[in-house]
Structure formats: structure tokens, C-alpha cells
N, C-alpha and C positions, 0 to 999 in steps of 0.2 A: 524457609528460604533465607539465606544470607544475606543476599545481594541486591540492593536495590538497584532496578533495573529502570526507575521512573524517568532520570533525567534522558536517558540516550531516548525514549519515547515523548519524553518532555521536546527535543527536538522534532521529531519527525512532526510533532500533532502541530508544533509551534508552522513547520512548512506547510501543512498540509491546510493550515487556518488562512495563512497567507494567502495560498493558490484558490479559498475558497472565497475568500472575499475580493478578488481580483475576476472570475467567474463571470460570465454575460450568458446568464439562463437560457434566454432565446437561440444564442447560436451556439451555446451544449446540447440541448434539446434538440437542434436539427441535425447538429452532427452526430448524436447517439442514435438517433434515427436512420441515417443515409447509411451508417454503418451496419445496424441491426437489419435491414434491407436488405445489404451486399451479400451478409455471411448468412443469410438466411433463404437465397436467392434459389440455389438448389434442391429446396425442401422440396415436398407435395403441397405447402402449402403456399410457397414461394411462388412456384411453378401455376398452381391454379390462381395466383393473385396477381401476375405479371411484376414480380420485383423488379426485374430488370430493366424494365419503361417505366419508374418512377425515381422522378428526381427533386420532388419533396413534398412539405406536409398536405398542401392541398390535393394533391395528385394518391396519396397514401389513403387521406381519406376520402376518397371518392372509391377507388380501389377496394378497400377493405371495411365492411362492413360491421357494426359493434356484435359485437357475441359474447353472452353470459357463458360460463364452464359448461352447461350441459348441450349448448351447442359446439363447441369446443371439444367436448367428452363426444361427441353423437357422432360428427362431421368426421374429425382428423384420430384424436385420443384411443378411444374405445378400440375401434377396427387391426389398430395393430397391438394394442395391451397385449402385455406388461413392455413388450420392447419397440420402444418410439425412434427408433433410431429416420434420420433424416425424414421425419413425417411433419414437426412446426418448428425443429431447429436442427443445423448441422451435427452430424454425428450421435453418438449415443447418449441416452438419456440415464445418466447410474443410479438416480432416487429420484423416489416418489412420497412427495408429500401426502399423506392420510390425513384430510377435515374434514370439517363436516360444518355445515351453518349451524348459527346458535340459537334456530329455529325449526332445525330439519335433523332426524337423526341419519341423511343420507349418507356416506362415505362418498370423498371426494380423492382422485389420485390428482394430484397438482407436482408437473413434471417440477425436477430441481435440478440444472444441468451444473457440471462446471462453473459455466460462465456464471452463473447464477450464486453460488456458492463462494465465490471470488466477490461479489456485489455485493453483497449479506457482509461480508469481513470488512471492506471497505466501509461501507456503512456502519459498520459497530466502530470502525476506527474513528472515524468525521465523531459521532456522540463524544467518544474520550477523547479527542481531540479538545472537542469545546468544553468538556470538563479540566481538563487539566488548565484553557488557560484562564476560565474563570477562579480555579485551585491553583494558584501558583503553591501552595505550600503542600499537594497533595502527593501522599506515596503510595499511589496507588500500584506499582510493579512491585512494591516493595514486601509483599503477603498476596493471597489469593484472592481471585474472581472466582464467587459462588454462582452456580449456573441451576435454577433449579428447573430442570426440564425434563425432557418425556426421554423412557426407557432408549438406550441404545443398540440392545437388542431388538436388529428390524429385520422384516419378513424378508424372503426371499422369494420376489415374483419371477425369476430369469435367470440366468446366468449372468452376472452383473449388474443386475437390477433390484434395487434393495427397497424395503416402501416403509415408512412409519412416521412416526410424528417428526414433525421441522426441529424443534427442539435436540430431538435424540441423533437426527443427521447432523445439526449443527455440530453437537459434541462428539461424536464419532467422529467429526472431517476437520477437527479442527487444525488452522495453520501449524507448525513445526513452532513459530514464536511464540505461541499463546500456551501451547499444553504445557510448561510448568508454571505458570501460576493460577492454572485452572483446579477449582473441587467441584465434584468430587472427582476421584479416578475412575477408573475404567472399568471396576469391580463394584461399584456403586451405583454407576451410571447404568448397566448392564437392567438392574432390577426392573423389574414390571409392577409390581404390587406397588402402588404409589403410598400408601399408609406406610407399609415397611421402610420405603424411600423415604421417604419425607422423615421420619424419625433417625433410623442410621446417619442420615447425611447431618441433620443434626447435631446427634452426638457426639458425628467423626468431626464436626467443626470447630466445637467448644477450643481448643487448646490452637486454630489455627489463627492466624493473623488476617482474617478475611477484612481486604477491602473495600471489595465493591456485590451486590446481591444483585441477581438479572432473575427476575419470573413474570408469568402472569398476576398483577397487582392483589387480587382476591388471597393467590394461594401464600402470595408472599407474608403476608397480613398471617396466616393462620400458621406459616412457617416462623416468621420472628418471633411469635407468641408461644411455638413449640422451644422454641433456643429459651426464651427467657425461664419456660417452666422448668428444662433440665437446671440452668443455670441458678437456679433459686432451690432444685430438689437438693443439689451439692454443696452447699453454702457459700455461692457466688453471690456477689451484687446484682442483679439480674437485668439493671437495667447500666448501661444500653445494650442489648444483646450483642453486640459484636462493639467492642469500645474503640477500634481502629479502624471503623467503616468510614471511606471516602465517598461512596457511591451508591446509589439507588437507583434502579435501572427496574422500574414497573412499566408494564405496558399490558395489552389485550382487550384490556374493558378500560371506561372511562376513569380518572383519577379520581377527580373533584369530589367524592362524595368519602374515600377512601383515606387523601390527603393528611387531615388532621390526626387520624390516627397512628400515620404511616409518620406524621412530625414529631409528633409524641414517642413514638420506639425512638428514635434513633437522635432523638436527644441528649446533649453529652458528647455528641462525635462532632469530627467535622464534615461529614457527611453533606453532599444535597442530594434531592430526589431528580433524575433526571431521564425525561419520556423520551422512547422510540416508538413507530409506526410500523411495527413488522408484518407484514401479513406471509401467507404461505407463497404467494406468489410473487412477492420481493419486499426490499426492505424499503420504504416511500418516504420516509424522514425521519428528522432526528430533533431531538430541541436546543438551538444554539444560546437561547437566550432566556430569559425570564417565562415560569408556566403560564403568562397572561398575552405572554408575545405567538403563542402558535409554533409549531416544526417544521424546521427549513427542511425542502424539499430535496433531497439529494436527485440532484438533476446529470450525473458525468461519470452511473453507476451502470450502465444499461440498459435502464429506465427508461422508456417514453413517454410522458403522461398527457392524458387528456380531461378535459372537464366537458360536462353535460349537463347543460339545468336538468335537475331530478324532474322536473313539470314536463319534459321535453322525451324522457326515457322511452317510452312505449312508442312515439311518433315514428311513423314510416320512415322520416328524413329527418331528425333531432338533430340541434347544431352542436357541433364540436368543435368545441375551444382547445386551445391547449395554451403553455405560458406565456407564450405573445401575444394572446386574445381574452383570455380570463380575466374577470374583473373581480375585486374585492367584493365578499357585502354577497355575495350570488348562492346557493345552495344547490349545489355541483356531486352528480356521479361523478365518480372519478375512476377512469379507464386505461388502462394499463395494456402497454407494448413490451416487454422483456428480450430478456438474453436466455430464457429458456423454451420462447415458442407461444408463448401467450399474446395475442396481436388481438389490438382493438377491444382489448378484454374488459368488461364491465364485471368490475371487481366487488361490487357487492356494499364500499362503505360511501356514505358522504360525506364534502368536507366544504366549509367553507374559507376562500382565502383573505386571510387578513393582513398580507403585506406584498410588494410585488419586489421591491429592491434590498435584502433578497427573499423571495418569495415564499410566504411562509401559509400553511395550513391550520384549521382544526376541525378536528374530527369530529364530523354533527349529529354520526348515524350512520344508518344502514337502508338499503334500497328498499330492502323487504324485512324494514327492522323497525317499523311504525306503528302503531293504534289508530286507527281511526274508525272504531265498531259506531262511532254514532255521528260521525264528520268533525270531530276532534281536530284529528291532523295533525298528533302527537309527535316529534321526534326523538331520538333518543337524547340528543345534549338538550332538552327540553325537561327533559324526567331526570336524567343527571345531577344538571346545574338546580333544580327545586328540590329534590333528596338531600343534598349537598345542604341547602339552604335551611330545608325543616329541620335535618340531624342539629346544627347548629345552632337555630332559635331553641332546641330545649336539652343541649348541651349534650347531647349523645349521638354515640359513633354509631356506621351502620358497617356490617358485616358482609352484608349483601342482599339482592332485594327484586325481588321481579313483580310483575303488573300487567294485569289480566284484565278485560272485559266483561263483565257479568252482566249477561241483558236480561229486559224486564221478564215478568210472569203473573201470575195472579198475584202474588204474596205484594209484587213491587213493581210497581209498572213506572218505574222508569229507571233506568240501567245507568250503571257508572262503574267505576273502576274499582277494582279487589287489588290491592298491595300486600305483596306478603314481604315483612321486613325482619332481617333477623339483626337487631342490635348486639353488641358488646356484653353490655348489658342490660336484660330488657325493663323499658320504663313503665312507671305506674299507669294508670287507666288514662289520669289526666295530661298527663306528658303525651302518652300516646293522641288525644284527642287534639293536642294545641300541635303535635306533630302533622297530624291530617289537617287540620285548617290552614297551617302554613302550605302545605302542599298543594291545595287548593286556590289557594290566593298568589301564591307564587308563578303556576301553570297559567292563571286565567290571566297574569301581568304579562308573563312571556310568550301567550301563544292565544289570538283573537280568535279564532274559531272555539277555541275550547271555553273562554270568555261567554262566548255566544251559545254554548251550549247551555253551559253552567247557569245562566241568568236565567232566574225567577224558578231554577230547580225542575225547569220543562221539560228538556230536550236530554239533560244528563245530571243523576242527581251529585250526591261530594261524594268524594273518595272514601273507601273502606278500608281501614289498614288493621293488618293481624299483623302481630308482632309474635315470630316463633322461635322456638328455641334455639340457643347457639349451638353449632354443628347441622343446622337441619337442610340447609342446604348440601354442604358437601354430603349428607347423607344419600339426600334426593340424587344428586349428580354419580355418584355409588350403583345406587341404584339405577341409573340410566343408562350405568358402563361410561360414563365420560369424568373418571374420578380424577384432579391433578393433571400433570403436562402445561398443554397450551386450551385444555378445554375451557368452557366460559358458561357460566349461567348464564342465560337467557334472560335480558332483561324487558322486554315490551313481547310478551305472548300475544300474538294476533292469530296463530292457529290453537283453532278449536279443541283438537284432540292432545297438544302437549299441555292447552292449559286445562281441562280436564283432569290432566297424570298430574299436577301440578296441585291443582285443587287437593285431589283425592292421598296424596301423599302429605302434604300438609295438615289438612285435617286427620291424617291417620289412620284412615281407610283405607 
């Protein structure tokens, strides 16, 4: 590419920063509502919820009740699949997101309308927005935006109706501004074999001026380390892997344990690392400011959010907050209204908020993404933020890592946790042993039940940590079919049968 295209988007992001700090959350929030009401009025599901006699939040929810996807999938979804036309939003539905929980090998279709698609773009704008005016000196239009996501090749459930990973529709639909400075092309994008992917797109990168890198944080991590191995087989420098990178754009799974390695590549550049909240079901925030400040909430994308103490979830009548009633400090479902038919949707992660003006989140977890085999009461930024902390007390990176339950038996009557940790590179016996006692002492600081278990070695005894070889995860992941894309290792196994396959693949069996 010849032309640097940074400054004409230098101004647009420089507007778009303005109008966002100008912004009053509470009455974008009701207006994104009354509007998603209006145009949503004519559906089946309009129609069975009376949109047309509500004229705002408290009336909305009273009206509509929270629903996980499979009530969602059961109710409205399912009955008319693959074509949802005017059934949770006006008009037709042209993709279908394919997930799955990082618990459950279920397939989920998660509609992706237009409007939806249009909010996702926006969203990604607001991130480079606040990158560019924290980089005043960045050229970031000036070489490509690497996108390492899932095949663009997607099913065809309908005449019009396309269904596959978020990723692969993103880069399929991308706006007319963005597709030339996107890698790969269209002939790259196309592949399904993610190993074949993930190398190609590498190779084809080597000689390109890549800017900015967007993936799931894990795969990103196993991709720089693929650039740096071509780049070192040819007699390059190898480090930094791309020496013109402005931008890092990880998300999917938590950073914090990931970070220092992810600092360490891309050292050399002027590069920063900077988080998104993407889920299949919209795009919830972006990070405007420092990793310790939390992700501003894109509140004016057609979005509706709601908060629910997670202790509150299961109750008949659980209170619902939303931005004008949340409080900091609180450990919050968080439930989701969209512009593609998802209404009152309990979206599966939790967040807590740690700012109101303007309103920012972090990500603590998942609803059904906990340990509690012995009243623990584990969360995932609990295991996070203490992985993060033991890699560091003995100076080694982790790769990736999941954590199991093993309960007693004769052999061991009293049960505690199995970590399976795959390092960089893996540490001696004793590293590994001062890495499990930090893990222990760090949990029992940040989480008083677990505290409570741990003491006097009664209730639950210390952690177990195997440390396995590099690759053995994405292997396992291979093996489950969930290789690359937006898939995710499974970090807190609380069912019995994945950690089992978990077990039994690790060990070798």
C-alpha cells in the first residue's frame, strides 16, 4: 500500500472521541431501548411482549422476562430455523453465528442481523479511535490490519442464510473502507484447516507492513511465535515479529496471565496491546484507557445492557439494574437486549463495574464458568489474576491452562484441584512446586471461602499442578474439533465428563 490513509481517519476517530466523551450513558441507554422497542414492535416476539405499550425501562422489564439462549433457541429461534425472518427482529436474519460454551460441546446459532453487523463495525471504530488518540504518531492505515479468524467459507442453511463462526462473517461482510488494508485476502480467508491457515497466512505476511494483529489472545501468542520461527528459518531478525506493528487487539479469554509475553514479542515496536469485549452476540466494550482502568461500555451501538447480581440469577424475581442503577464494587450477569432479537438475554459472562462516568467494566467470569466442587466459590478472574501472579513469582510464561476438580477416594480423602499448565517453557520440579504454593496463597488472599476450605488442609487440600508439554493444548482442542478461530480452552472444568476427556488426554491415555 502506498498511501497512508491514517490522518483522514485520524480525524474521523478524533470526532467520534469527542461525541463520546460528550455522551450521558443513562439517556443513550434509554434511547437505544425505546428505539429497539419501536422497530422491533412487529415481530412474534414484539407482538407476544406488547412493545407497543412500553414506554421505558421499568415497564420493559416487567414485560420481558430474562432468558438464557436455550430458552431463546426453544421459545422463538428453533421453530422457524434456519430463516428467522420477523420472529425476535424485523426482517431477515442473513447469518448465523456457530458457538458453542467453553464448557459445553453444544452448537449454538446466535442470529447476526444487519443492524448487528453495522454495531460490531462501529465498535471496532470507538477501539481505534482511542488508539489513535492515545498514538498520536501512529500509521496505523498506513500497511495492513491482520485478522486472524475463523474460515469464510460458511454453511448455507437457506437461501440467504449463511451460518459459521463470527470471525469468518466479520471478514466476509467486511465495510468497502476497511477491505484494503485488511490480511489476509479472500483466498486465504476461505481455508478451514486452521493449521494450514495459520501457517500460509503467516508466510503470506512476512514482507507485508502489518499494523495492527486482532485474534483470540491464546492463538495470537502461538501465531507471533509462528512469524518469528519463519522469520528466523530465512535469516531475519526475528524479533519483533512484525517491526511496524501499532496495535494489538487480543481478546476471548482473559489477558492477565498472557500479557508479559504478549509485551515481550512485540517489543521494539511502537505497538500497545489494546482489549475488546466481543461476544457472538454483540460487541459490549472496548478499552479507552489504561489495562487497570476496565472497558468502556459502548452504550449508542444498539446495545441495551442490563446488570443482575449473579447471587440473584436463579431467583423467581432477580433485580435488574441497568446503567442508571449499577453500582461499582457488585459482581453482575450481565444481560443483553440487541439489534438482532436478543431481548433480556443473559449472556452467560460476568462483569464487575469499576467506573460510572464513563462507565467502564471487567470481566470476572462466566455464569456457568465456576468451581465450586467443595464450596470454594472459585471465579474465573480469581484463577486469572493468581496464574498471572505464580507465572511471575518464578519468572515463567504460561501458554495456557485449565483446572479441574479431583475429589477424594481411598488413596486421598480429601480433594483439591488438578491444574494442568502448559509453560513456554516447562520449569524444573522446584519452580513448578514454589508455582503451586503461590497459587495457593494467592486464591486463599483473594477468595475467603477458598481460604476456608484450605485451612488446616480439612475441607480441601493444595493444588496439584502438572505442567505439559507445549502444543498440548491446541492439540487437545484438535482433538475436540474446536481447533483456532474464536474457540477457547476451557478454563475452570466444573463438568465432570469434559474433565475426564481432559484428564484422560493429558495423561495420554
Amino acid at each position: 500500500m502506498g498511501v497512508d490513509a491514517t490522518p483522514a481517519f485520524r480525524l474521523a476517530a478524533a470526532l467520534r472521541r469527542r461525541r463520546l466523551r460528550r455522551l450521558d450513558p443513562v439517556e443513550s441507554q434509554r434511547r437505544t431501548l425505546l428505539r429497539l422497542l419501536r422497530r422491533a414492535a412487529g415481530t412474534r416476539f414484539g407482538r407476544d411482549h406488547g412493545f407497543d405499550r412500553i414506554a421505558d425501562v421499568a415497564a420493559f422489564q416487567a414485560a420481558v422476562p430474562l432468558r438464557r439462549y436455550e430458552e431463546m433457541w426453544r421459545d422463538y429461534w428453533q421453530p422457524a430455523f434456519p430463516v428467522l425472518r420477523d420472529v425476535s427482529w424485523p426482517g431477515p436474519i442473513p447469518f448465523l453465528a456457530v458457538t458453542s460454551g467453553t464448557t459445553s460441546g453444544r452448537s449454538k446459532y446466535i442470529p447476526v442481523s444487519d443492524a448487528m453487523r453495522r454495531s460490531n463495525v462501529r465498535a471496532a471504530f470507538d477501539l481505534i479511535a482511542w488508539h489513535l488518540g492515545a498514538r498520536p504518531q501512529s500509521r496505523m492505515f498506513g500497511g495492513r490490519s491482520l485478522m486472524l479468524g475463523g474460515s469464510t467459507a460458511l454453511t448455507e442453511e437457506a437461501p440467504g442464510v449463511l451460518s459459521g463462526d463470527l470471525s469468518g462473517i466479520a471478514a466476509r461482510t467486511l465495510p468497502p473502507w476497511a477491505r484494503p488494508f485488511v490480511f489476509p485476502g479472500p483466498d486465504l480467508a476461505l481455508l478451514t484447516d486452521w493449521e494450514e491457515k495459520l501457517d500460509r497466512i503467516a508466510r503470506g505476511s512476512l514482507n507485508l507492513p502489518v499494523r495492527s494483529v486482532t485474534g483470540t489472545t491464546s492463538w495470537l501468542l502461538i501465531f507471533l511465535e509462528r512469524v518469528r520461527e519463519l522469520r528466523r528459518a530465512r535469516g531475519d531478525a526475528p524479533d519483533p515479529p512484525y517491526p511496524s506493528l501499532d496495535l494489538l487487539v487480543p481478546g476471548g479469554v482473559a489477558l492477565a496471565p498472557y500479557r508479559p509475553r504478549l509485551e515481550r514479542l512485540i517489543a521494539g515496536t511502537a505497538a500497545e496491546i489494546r482489549e475488546g469485549y466481543a461476544a457472538s452476540e454483540g460487541f459490549i466494550a472496548v478499552q479507552d484507557a489504561g489495562p487497570e482502568d476496565g472497558l468502556r461500555l459502548c452504550l449508542d451501538h444498539g446495545l441495551f445492557l442490563e446488570f443482575v447480581p449473579v447471587e440473584e440469577l436463579g431467583s423467581p424475581r432477580p433485580t435488574r439494574h441497568w446503567i442508571a442503577t449499577a453500582e461499582p464494587g457488585v459482581n453482575y450477569a450481565i444481560v443483553l437486549t440487541s439489534c438482532a432479537g436478543a431481548w433480556a438475554y443473559v449472556l452467560g459472562d460476568t462483569v464487575r463495574l469499576v467506573g460510572r462516568d464513563p462507565p467502564r467494566v471487567l470481566i470476572t467470569g462466566r455464569t456457568s464458568y465456576g468451581l465450586s466442587a467443595f464450596g470454594e466459590h472459585l471465579i474465573a478472574e480469581e484463577v486469572e489474576r493468581a496464574a498471572a501472579d505464580a507465572a511471575a513469582a518464578i519468572g515463567a510464561d504460561i501458554a495456557d491452562f485449565a483446572v479441574m476438580a479431583v475429589f477424594p477416594d481411598e488413596a486421598a480423602p480429601v480433594g483439591r484441584h488438578r491444574w494442568f499448565v502448559e509453560f513456554a517453557a516447562t520449569p524444573d520440579d522446584a519452580a513448578i512446586a514454589r508455582f503451586a504454593a503461590t497459587l495457593d496463597a494467592r486464591l486463599s488472599a483473594l477468595n475467603d471461602d477458598y481460604a476456608a476450605h484450605r485451612a488446616g488442609g480439612t475441607g480441601m487440600g493444595p493444588p496439584e499442578v502438572m505442567a505439559v508439554p507445549p502444543g498440548r493444548f491446541a492439540a487437545w482442542m484438535k482433538a475436540r474439533g474446536r481447533l483456532g478461530g474464536q474457540n477457547k480452552v476451557p478454563r475452570l472444568i466444573a463438568d465432570p465428563g469434559l474433565a475426564a476427556e481432559l484428564a484422560a488426554f493429558m495423561s495420554g491415555s
